[in-house]
N, C-alpha and C positions, 0 to 999 in steps of 0.2 A: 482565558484559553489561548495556548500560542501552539502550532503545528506547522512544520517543516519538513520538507524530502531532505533526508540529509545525503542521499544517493539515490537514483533511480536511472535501472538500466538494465539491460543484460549485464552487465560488471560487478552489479553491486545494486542493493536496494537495502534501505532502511528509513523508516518517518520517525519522528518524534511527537509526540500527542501530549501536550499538558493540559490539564484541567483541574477543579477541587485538590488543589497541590498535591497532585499526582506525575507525574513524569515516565512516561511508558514509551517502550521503542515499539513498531511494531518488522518485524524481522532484523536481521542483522545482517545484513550480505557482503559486508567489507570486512578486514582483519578491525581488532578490537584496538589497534591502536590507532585506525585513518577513523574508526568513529569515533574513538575520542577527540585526535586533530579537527573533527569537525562539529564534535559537540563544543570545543573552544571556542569556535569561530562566533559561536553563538552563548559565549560567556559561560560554558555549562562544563560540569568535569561528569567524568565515570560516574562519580561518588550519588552526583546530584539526580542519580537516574534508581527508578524503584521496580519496575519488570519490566520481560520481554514477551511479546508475544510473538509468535510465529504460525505462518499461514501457510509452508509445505515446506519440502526436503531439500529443493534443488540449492544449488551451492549458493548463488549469487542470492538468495534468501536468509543463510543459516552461518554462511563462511565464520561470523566473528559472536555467534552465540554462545558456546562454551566458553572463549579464552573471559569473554566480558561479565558471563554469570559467575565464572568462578574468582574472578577477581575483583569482583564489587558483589559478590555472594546475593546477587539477583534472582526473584523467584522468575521462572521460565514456564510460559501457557503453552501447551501445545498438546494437537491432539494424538490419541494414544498409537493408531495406526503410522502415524508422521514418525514418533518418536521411535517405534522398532524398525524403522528402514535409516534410520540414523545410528548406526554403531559406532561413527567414528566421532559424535559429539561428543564423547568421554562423559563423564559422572559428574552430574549436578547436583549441588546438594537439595534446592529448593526447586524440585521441579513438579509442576502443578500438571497433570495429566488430565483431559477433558474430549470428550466423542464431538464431532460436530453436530453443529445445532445445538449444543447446548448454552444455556446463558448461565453466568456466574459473577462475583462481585468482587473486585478488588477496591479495598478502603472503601469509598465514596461512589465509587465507578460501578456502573453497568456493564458487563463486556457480554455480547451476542456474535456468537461464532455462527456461521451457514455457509454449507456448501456448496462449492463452484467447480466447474470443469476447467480442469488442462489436467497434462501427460503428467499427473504424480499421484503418490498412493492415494492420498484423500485430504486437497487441500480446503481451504478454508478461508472467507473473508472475514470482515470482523465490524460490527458497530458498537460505539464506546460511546454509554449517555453519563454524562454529569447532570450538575444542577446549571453547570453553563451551553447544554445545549448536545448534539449529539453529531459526532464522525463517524460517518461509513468510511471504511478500506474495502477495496477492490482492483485489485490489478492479477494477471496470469491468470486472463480469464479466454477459455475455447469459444464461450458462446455466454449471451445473458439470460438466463432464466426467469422466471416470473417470483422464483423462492428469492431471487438477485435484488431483484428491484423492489418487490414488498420490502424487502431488509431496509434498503439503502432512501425509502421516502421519509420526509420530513428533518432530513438531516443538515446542521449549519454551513457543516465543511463535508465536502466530498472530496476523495484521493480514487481517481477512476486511471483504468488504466486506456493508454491511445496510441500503441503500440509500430502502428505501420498505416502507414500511405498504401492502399493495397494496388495501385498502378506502380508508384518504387518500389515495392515488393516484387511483382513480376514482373517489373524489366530490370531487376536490380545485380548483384553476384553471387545471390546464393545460387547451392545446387539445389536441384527439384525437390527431392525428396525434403529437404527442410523449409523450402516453400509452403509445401502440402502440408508438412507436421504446422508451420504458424499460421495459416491459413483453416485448419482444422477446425473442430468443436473441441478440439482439447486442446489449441495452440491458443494465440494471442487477438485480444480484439484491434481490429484496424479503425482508423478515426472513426470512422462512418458506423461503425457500429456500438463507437463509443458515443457519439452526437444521438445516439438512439436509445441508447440507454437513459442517457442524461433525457430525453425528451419524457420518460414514464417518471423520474425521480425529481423531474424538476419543479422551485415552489418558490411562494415568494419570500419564504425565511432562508434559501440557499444564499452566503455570505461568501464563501470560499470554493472555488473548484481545482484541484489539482489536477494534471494532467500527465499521468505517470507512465513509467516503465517505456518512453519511447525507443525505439531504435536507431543506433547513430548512423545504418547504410539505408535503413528504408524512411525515414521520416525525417522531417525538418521541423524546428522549433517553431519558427514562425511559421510554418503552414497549420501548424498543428493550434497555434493559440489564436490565429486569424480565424480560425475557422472555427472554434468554440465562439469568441469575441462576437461574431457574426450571430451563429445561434441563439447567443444568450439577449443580442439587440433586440434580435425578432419575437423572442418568449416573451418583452417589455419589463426584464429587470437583468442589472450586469453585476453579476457577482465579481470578486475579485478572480483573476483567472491567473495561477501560478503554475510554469510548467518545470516539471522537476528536470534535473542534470545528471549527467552522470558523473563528473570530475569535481563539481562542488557541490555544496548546500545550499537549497532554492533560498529566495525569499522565505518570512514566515506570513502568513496571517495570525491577528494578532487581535482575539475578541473581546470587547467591551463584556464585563457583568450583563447577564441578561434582566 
């Protein structure tokens, strides 16, 4: 198993998940040639990749999902409400339409879709089981649910999102009103609500935690991975803790055969 933020940010987000030699993106939020420059980085071409899935509309989600299915003719997950407010993805030939909540199987893989609140039609996280173990995605989340966190237990690697410092949030540059929109049930979770999440999901088979989607005006890296760091002492096990970037490709974790 290897997994990567190969972008995460408001600018851009996209992971990459291998398992059962499989190779899946999950979103594509950068143009289709900066995720290739950065599937290089990590010895990988376009070619070497087999679906995308995607978990809502917004741009910095989807930006490099067409250019990348149609030119390594990739089949595309997504769900069917997501995919009629996308007019300008253009025509994909392999494209796999699915309601959330639903579970289905690619090759080897188990993929379990369930929905999440933020401000878009109807998006969706995603748990991926193999035979080496199981990822929860989770990020562009307003608030955790209890549908959130049943999904996301017993999983090796966690991709959680930890969005904003919510004291640099409000004394920060934004104006009000898009304070309130990330601060919402339908905006972005702030650390603290992500150390709470992680407190229901967390076990002693968690190996990996990533630390996504943060903000480059409201949050700081190091506060954000001190203070998981911190949590995970006190729980009495320390997973690897990887915070994702926005201008390169994290770290990977990199699982032994279970």
């Amino acid at each position: 198993m290897r997994v990567c933020l190969l972008a995460s940010g408001s600018r851009g987000n996209s992971a990459l998940i291998e398992a059962d030699n499989c190779r899946i993106l999950v979103d594509a939020g950068l143009s289709g040639r900066e995720i290739e420059k950065r599937l290089a980085s990590l010895e990988l071409a376009g070619e070497d990749l087999d679906a995308i899935l995607v978990t809502h509309e917004h741009h910095d989600h989807v930006g490099g999902v067409g250019p990348l299915a149609r030119r390594f003719d990739l089949p595309v997950y997504i769900d069917q409400q997501t995919h009629a407010a996308l007019p300008k993805l253009g025509k994909i030939a392999r494209l796999e339409l699915f309601d959330a909540g639903d579970t289905f199987s690619f090759r080897d893989l188990e993929i379990s879709s369930f929905s999440t609140t933020h401000d878009a039609i109807n998006p969706v996280g995603y748990v991926i089981e193999s035979d080496e173990g199981k990822v929860g995605y989770a990020t562009d989340l307003g608030m955790s649910t209890r549908l959130v966190s049943d999904q996301l237990k017993a999983c090796r690697v966690l991709i959680l999102e930890a969005n904003h410092d919510e004291q640099m949030l409000l004394d920060g540059p934004y104006p009000w009103p898009l304070k309130q929109r990330i601060r919402s049930r339908h905006g972005h979770l702030s650390n603290n609500e992500s150390r709470r999440l992680l407190e229901d999901v967390n076990w002693s088979g968690l190996e990996a935690l990533f630390l996504a989607h943060l903000s480059e005006e409201n949050n700081c890296p190091d506060l954000v991975a001190e203070t998981f760091r911190q949590f995970m002492l006190q729980s009495g096990h320390t997973p690897e803790i990887i915070v994702g970037r926005q201008h390169q490709a994290s770290s990977c974790f990199v699982g032994a055969l279970l």
